[in-house]
C-alpha positions in Angstrom: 0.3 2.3 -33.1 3.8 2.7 -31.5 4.9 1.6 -27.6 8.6 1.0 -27.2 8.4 -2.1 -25.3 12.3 -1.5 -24.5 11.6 1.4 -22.6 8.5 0.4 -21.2 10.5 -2.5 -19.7 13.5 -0.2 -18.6 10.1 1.6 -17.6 9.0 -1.0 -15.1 12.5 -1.5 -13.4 12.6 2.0 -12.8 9.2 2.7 -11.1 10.5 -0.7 -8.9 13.8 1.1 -7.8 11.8 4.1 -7.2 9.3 2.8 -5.3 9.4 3.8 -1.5 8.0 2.9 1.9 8.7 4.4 5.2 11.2 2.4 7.7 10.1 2.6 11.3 13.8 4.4 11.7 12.3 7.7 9.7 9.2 7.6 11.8 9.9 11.2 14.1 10.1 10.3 18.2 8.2 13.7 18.3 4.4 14.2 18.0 2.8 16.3 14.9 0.3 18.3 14.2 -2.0 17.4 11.2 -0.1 19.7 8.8 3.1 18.0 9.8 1.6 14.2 9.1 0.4 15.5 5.7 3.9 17.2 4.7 6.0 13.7 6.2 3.6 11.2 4.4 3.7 13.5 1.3 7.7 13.2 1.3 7.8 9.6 2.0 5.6 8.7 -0.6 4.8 11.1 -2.9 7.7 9.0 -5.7 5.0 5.5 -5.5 2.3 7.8 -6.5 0.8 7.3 -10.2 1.2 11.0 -10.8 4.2 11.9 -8.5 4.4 15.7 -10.2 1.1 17.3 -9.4 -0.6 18.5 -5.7 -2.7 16.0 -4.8 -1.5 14.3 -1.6 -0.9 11.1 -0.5 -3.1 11.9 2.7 -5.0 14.7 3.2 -6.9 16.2 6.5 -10.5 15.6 5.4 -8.9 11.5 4.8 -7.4 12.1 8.5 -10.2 13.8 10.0 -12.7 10.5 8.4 -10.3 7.4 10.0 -10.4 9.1 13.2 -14.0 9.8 13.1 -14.6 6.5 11.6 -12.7 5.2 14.4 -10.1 3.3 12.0 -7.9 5.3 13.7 -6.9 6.6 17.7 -8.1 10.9 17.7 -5.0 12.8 18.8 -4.1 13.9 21.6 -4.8 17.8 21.8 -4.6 17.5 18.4 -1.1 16.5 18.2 -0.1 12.8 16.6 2.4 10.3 17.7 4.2 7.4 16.5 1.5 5.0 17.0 -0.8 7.2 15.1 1.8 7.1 12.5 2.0 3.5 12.5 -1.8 3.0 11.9 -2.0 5.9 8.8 1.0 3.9 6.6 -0.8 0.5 7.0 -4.4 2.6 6.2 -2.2 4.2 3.2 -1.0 0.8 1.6 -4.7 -1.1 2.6 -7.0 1.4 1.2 -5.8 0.8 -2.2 -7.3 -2.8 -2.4 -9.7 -3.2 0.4 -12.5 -0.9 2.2 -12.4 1.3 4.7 -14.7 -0.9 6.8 -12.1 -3.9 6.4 -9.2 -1.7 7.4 -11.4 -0.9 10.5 -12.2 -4.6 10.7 -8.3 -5.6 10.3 -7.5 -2.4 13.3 -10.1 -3.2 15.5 -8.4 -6.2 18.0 -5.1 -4.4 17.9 -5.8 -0.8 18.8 -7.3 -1.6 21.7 -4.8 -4.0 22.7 -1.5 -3.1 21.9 -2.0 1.3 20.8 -1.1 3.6 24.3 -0.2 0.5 26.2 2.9 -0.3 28.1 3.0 -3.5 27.2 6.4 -5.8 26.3 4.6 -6.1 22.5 3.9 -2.7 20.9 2.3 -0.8 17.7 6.1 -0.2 17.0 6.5 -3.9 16.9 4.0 -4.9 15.0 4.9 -2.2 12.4 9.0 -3.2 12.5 7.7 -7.4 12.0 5.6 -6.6 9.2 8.3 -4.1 7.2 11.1 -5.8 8.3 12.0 -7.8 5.0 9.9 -5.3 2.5 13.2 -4.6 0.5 13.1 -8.6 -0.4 8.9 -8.7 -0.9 9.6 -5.7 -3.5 12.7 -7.4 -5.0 10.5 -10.6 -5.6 7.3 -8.8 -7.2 9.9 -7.0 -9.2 11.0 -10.2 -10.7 7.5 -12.0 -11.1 6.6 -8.8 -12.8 9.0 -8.6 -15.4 9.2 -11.8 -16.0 5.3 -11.9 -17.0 5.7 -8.6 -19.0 8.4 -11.1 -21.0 5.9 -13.5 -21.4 3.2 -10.8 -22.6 5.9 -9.6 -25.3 6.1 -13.5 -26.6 2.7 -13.4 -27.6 0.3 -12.1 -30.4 3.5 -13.2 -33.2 0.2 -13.4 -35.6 -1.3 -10.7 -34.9 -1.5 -7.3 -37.6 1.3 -5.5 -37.5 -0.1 -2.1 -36.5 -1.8 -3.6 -33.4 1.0 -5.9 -32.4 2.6 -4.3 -29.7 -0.4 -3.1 -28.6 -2.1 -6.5 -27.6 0.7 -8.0 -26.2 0.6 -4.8 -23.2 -3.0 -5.6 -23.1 -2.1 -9.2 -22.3 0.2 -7.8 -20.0 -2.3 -5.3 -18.3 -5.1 -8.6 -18.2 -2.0 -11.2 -16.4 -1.5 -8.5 -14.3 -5.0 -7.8 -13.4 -5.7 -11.4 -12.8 -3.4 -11.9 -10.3 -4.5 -8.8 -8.1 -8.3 -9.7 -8.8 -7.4 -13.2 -7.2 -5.5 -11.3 -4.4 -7.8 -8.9 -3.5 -10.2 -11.9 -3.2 -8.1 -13.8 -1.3 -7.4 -10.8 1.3 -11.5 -10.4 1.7 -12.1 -14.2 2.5 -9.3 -13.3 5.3 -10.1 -10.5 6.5 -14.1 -11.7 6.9 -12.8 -14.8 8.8 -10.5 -12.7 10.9 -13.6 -10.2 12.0 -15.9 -13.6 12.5 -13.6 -15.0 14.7 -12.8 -11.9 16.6 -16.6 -11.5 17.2 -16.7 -15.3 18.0 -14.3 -14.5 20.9 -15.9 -11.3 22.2 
């Protein structure tokens, strides 16, 4: 059993490079219809998805149509979207990955209220420019800590058959990996549960 490891590491610093995320500065001043959100999302994002060459889209209206029902996110106005709608569907995008919908909705529910359609010195277009400000030095960072524990991973399994080899030492990799995100992911739960306590607390 074969895997270049060469190219799987060339592999990695590829997908990195590649790897996009929309700026406030692309975000259109005008508002869109649904089609329009679904098309911009789709060419803002379709390179970070797993299968970038097929159909599928990185949002689609029946996941639009559920956050708005849901009330994780604002319903347009006559059926046109703004910014701040915008705003709200990339943080849904990158959240829904690694914690529920429910969380999301937990995570959206202080700020909406406060801070979306309000004229108010402290915006949604704030918040989002803060948080994404310095995402070109967080990916830069996880690139690094990720390659250098796929060099640990090929340091290991020196003992082990031949034909397997290679093998285990991405499965070690996949496991290191997987760790780390399981701890994450854990981490982000306990945060978000004392964030929605304490915002019930208050209210």
């Amino acid at each position: 059993m074969h895997i270049n490891t060469e190219d799987l590491y060339h592999s990695i610093e590829e997908s990195f490079k590649r790897m996009s995320y929309i700026k406030p500065e692309d975000i259109p001043d005008i508002d869109l219809y649904m089609d329009q959100i679904t098309i911009f999302m789709d060419e803002k994002l379709k390179s970070s998805q797993r299968n970038s060459d097929d159909d599928e889209k990185v949002v689609t209206k029946a996941m639009i149509n559920n956050y708005t029902k849901n009330h994780v996110m604002p319903a347009p106005e006559k059926k046109k979207y703004g910014k701040e709608h915008l705003f709200v569907l990339i943080f849904i995008y990158y959240l829904k990955s690694i914690i529920s919908i429910n969380d999301i909705k937990s995570l959206f529910d202080p700020i909406i209220p406060e801070y979306f359609g309000k004229e108010k010195d402290y915006s949604m277009e704030d918040i989002f420019r803060e948080v994404f400000k310095d995402k070109d030095g967080q990916l830069q960072e996880i690139s690094d800590d990720v390659l250098n524990k796929y060099k640990i991973s090929m340091e290991r399994f020196e003992d082990a058959p031949e034909e397997m080899k290679e093998y285990l030492k991405n499965f070690d990799f996949v496991c290191r990996l997987s760790c780390e995100v399981f701890v994450k992911k854990l981490l982000i739960e306990k945060i978000v549960d004392g964030l929605r306590d304490g915002h019930n607390d208050s209210k």
